[in-house]
Every structure is written in structure tokens, then in C-alpha cells.
N, C-alpha and C positions, 0 to 999 in steps of 0.2 A: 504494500500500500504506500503509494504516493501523497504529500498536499500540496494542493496549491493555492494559489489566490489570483482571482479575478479582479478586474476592474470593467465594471459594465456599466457605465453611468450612460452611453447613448445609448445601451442596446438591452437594460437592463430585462425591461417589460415585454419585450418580444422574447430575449432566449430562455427567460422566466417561462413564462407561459409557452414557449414551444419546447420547449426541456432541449437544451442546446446550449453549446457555446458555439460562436461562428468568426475567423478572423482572416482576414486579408491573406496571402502567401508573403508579401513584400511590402514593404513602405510605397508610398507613393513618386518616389525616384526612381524602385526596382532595387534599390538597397534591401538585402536579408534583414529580417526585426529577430531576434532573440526573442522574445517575445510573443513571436509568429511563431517560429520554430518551434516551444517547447508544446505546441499543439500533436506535435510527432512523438511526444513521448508517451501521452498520457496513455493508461490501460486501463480498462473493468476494474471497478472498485476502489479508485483513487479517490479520494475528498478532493474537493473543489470548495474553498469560500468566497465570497461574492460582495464585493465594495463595491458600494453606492453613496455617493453622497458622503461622505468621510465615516461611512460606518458600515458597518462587516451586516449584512441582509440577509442574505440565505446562507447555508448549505446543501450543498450537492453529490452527489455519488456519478460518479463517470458510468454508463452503462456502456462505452462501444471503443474503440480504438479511432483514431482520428481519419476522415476520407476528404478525399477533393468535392468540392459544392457551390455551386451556383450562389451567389449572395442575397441571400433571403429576401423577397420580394414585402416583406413586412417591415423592413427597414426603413424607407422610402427615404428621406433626404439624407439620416443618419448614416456616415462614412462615405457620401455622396461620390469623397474621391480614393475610393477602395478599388483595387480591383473586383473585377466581377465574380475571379473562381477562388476560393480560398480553404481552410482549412473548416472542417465542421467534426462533433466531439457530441454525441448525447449524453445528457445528463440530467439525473431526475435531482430537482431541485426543494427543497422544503422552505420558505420563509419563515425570518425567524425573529420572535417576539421580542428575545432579548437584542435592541443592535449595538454590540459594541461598537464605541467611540475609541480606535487603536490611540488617540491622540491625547485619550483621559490615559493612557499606559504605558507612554514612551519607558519612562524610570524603570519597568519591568519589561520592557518590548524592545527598547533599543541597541541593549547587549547581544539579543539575539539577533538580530538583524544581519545576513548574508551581506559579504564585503563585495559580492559581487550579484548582480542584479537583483538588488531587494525592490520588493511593491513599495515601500514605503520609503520615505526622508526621513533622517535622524528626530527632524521634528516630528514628525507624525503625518504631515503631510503626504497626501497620495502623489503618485509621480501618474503623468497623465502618456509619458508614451510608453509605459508599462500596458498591457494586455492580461497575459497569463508570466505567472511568476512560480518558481517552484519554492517551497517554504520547507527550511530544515524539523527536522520533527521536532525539535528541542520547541522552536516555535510556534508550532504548529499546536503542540500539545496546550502551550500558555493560552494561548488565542482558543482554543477549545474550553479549558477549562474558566476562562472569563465571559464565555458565552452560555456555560452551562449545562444543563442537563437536554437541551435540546441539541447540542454540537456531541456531547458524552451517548447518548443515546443512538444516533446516526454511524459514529462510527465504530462504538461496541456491536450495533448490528452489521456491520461489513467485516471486523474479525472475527463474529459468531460463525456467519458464512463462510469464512476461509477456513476456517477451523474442521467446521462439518464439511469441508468442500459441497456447501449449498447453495454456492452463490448461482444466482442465474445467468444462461447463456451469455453471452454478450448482442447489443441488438445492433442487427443488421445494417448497412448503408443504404442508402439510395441513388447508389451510381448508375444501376441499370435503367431505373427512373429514369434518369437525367438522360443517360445515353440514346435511351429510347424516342425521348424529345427531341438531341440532336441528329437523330434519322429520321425522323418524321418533316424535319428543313430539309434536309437532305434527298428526300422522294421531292415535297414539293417544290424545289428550287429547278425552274427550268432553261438554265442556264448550264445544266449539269446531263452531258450526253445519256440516254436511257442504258446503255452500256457500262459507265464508266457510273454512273446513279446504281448499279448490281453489284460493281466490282468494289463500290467503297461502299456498299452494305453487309456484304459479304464478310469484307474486311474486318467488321466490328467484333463479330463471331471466329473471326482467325483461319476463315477461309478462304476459296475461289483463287482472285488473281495475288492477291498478298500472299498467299500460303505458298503459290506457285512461283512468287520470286524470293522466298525465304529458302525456300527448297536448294536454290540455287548457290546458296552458303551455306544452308544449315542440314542434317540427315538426320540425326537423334535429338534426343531429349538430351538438354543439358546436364541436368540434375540425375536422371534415372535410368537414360542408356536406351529407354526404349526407342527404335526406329521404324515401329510398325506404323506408317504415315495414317492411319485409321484410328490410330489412339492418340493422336498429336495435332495441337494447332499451334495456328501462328499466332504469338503472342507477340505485342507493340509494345518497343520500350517507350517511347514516348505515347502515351495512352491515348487510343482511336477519340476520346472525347478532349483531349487537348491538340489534337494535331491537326492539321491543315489538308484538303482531300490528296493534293501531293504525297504528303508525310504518310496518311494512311495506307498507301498504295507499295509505298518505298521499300522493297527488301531488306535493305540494310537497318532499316528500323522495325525488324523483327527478330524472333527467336524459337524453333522449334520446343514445344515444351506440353507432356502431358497436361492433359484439361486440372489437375488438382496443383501443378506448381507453377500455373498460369495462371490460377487465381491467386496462390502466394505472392507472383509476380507483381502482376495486376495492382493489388491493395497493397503493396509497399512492404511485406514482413521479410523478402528477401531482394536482393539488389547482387549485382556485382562486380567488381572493381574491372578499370583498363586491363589488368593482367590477367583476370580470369579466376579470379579470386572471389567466392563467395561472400555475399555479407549477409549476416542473417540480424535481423533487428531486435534492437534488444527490447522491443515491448509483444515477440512474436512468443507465443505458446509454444513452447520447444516440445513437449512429450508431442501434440498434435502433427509439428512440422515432423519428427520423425518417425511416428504411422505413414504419411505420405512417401516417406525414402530421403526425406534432406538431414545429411549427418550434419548435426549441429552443434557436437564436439570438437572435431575435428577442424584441422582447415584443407576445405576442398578449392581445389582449381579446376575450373572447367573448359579448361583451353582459349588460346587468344580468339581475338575478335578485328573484324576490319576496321580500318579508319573510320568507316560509315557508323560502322555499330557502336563505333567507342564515341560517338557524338551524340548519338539517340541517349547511350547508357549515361552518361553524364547528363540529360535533363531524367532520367530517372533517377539518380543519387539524387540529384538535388530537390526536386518536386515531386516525387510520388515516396523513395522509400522514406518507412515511419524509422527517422534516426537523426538528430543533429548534428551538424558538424560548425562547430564552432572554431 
């Protein structure tokens, strides 16, 4: 178990009520946020505490690992100059009666305070280009226990859970949603040859003419050896809902890979380096990945990759897999 702490003063009402945290990829320069980033860390069952207004408002339970997302249409002017695709995080949230005022607590708050990206100023003051911050547990504990029986409550029920391994599943994303959407532009855009409208539909699914130019670099499964082309798709480093119909299409920006370490792929829990070096994520469920075949002990290399691929793979280190690199 992880804590963190929010700061949601524009967006508090909307990801309250849609049980969400939701933020940008990048600053409005295209500059990485630390901030943004530690949206890749989070896992099922981490606390989340929620500043508003210079005082701690809810607590949260993380229910899902972090996916790429369209920026919430219930925002409407709020982060007006965000980007549109960013990070999203469920999390079922409680409001809470008691709201501590961090700034009534410096004298007890401020020794703990991380020398390196802490939510708060020595004085008490919220820092405003903080987002998501991760909170040492020494602190975490403090800030819980000055909140009370409602913060004490929340997260003796998440190590009840762990204890009994009771917690529930982790819930789903809604990429295919979204994906779904951007095929549905994709038929109706008629600018887009009826051919060439199959062959980037196809694509999304890791078939047709994509499959057929991955083919052309790729024979097996990365990860699991299998080359029987009936149990294998083409998988997009750069993900068919962030790339361009070109990008879609591009051999080099695929990889043959059984349909289960294609959705690993996919949602970020493994990545892998220019040299063919495996990354496996450290917010991925390792007993699960190795049911599927990925040794997650060891360190595997999976053989190099062309110049092409190692430009696709490098916007997957950076934008899909769930890992920061600071």
C-alpha cells in the first residue's frame, strides 16, 4: 500500500462524483510534470487524500492501475489548456466530515515533509503545480491519524483485504471504449480510401495489412517463442489510438506477440528497452504476468530491434508503460 495526496481544487466535484483522478501527460510546453508521472505508479489499494481548498476533503482507495483517456468532457473550461489525452486512475472516494486544516499542523507536519517533491510549503501552504504527490508513510500515518476515525477506518479496511487476500479485482479501463469511438471517425471520415478505411480497422485488432508488414520483421512471439501466426497479433508500440493512420499501418511500429502479452503490452505493465531488454513494471502483478510465460525474475532479452522499432518503442517507454523515469 501506497499514499498519496491530491490536489483537486478545479476538478475536485467532477472526479468526486465520477470516482476518478484524471491529469494531463505533460505540462502545457510538452515539458514531463513529476507530478503527471507518478499517475504510473499508482496500484489497487493505495490511499489517495484529496486537498481542496487548504484542507484535506476526502479519502480514496485506488481501484484500477493508471490508462491513457480522453479528458473528461465534464470539465468544460477547467485545465482548458491541458492536453486532451492524459492519464486516468479510478478511485472510490468517501468525503470526509472531519477536514483537516494541514496549516493548523505545520509544528507536527513539517519535519515530515519529503525534501523532494512534497504537496505542501514549509508553511502549510499548498503548492499549486503539484497534482499527485506520493506521501512517506511516517506522514501519511500523522495526516490519518488527525483526521480520525474516518481516515483509520478506510485504511484498516484495505489491510483487512490484503491480509485475507479479499481485496476486489481491480476495475477495468475504458480504452476499448474510447478506441471504439476513434473507429467509428475512422468509417465515417470520407477522405479515407474504402481500402485503406479496412486496412486501418483491421489494424486496431492487430490484423490484415499491419500484421502482414510486421510479418516482414517479426516470426515469433517475443516473450513466449510461439510462431504459430494463428495465435499471434500484431501488437503497436505506439498504441493504434494515439497514432496517426500512417503510424497505424507502419511495420516497424509493431511486434508479433501472443493475444495475452499484447494486452501486457498494450496497458503498459511491460515495455522494452533499445537493447532488447525487458522491462517489466513495477506496479504489474508479477505471480499473474508469470501464468502468462513472462519470467519476471530474471532479466530476459528479446533480441534487437530496427531503427524503426526502436523509435515507436521509445514513445512507449515514455507514454504508455506504467513506470517513471525521473
Amino acid at each position: 500500500m501506497r499514499y498519496w495526496w491530491v490536489n483537486q481544487n478545479q476538478t475536485y466535484r467532477h472526479e468526486l462524483a465520477g470516482g476518478y483522478l484524471w491529469s494531463p501527460k505533460r505540462n502545457a510546453n510538452g515539458a514531463r510534470n513529476p507530478f503527471y508521472e507518478t499517475m504510473r505508479e499508482v496500484s489497487p489499494g493505495d490511499i489517495v487524500l484529496s486537498f481542496v481548498d487548504t484542507r484535506l476533503a476526502a479519502i480514496g482507495v485506488a481501484q484500477s492501475f493508471c490508462w491513457e483517456s480522453p479528458k473528461p468532457l465534464e470539465f468544460g473550461l477547467a485545465g482548458q489548456n491541458w492536453e486532451n489525452v492524459g492519464w486516468k486512475v479510478r478511485v472510490h472516494f468517501t468525503e470526509l466530515i472531519n477536514r483537516v486544516r494541514p496549516k493548523d499542523h505545520m509544528d507536527v507536519l513539517q519535519p515530515l515533509l519529503p525534501a523532494k517533491y512534497s504537496p505542501l510549503q514549509p508553511s502549510g501552504n499548498g503548492l499549486q503545480s503539484v497534482y499527485l504527490a506520493e506521501l512517506p508513510e511516517t506522514l501519511a500515518e500523522v495526516l490519518a491519524g488527525l483526521i480520525g476515525a474516518e481516515a483509520q477506518m478506510v485504511i484498516r479496511g484495505v489491510a483487512m483485504d490484503r491480509a485475507d487476500d479479499a481485496a476486489a479485482p481491480p476495475v477495468g479501463d475504458d480504452l476499448d471504449y474510447w478506441e471504439h469511438r476513434l473507429e467509428q471517425r475512422v468509417i465515417a471520415d470520407p477522405s479515407i480510401l474504402e481500402t485503406d478505411r479496412v486496412a486501418i480497422i483491421r489494424a486496431r485488432r492487430g490484423q490484415g495489412l499491419f500484421k502482414d508488414r510486421v510479418l516482414e520483421i517479426e516470426r515469433r512471439c517475443r516473450i513466449t517463442g510461439v510462431d504459430n501466426l494463428t495465435h499471434l497479433v500484431a501488437s503497436h508500440c505506439k498504441p493504434w489510438r494515439d497514432a496517426n493512420n500512417e503510424e497505424r499501418l507502419n511495420g516497424e511500429n509493431g511486434l508479433l506477440l501472443t493475444p495475452s502479452i499484447d494486452h501486457l503490452f498494450d496497458r503498459g505493465f511491460i515495455g522494452f528497452e533499445d537493447t532488447g531488454r525487458l522491462i517489466v513494471s513495477p506496479v504489474a502483478h508479477k505471480p499473474s504476468l508469470r501464468r502468462m510465460g513472462v519470467d519476471t525474475e530474471g532479466v530476459l532479452n528479446v533480441g534487437g530491434f530496427t531503427s524503426g522499432q526502436r523509435v515507436f518503442l521509445d514513445y512507449h517507454r515514455t507514454s504508455v508503460l506504467l513506470k517513471v523515469v525521473r
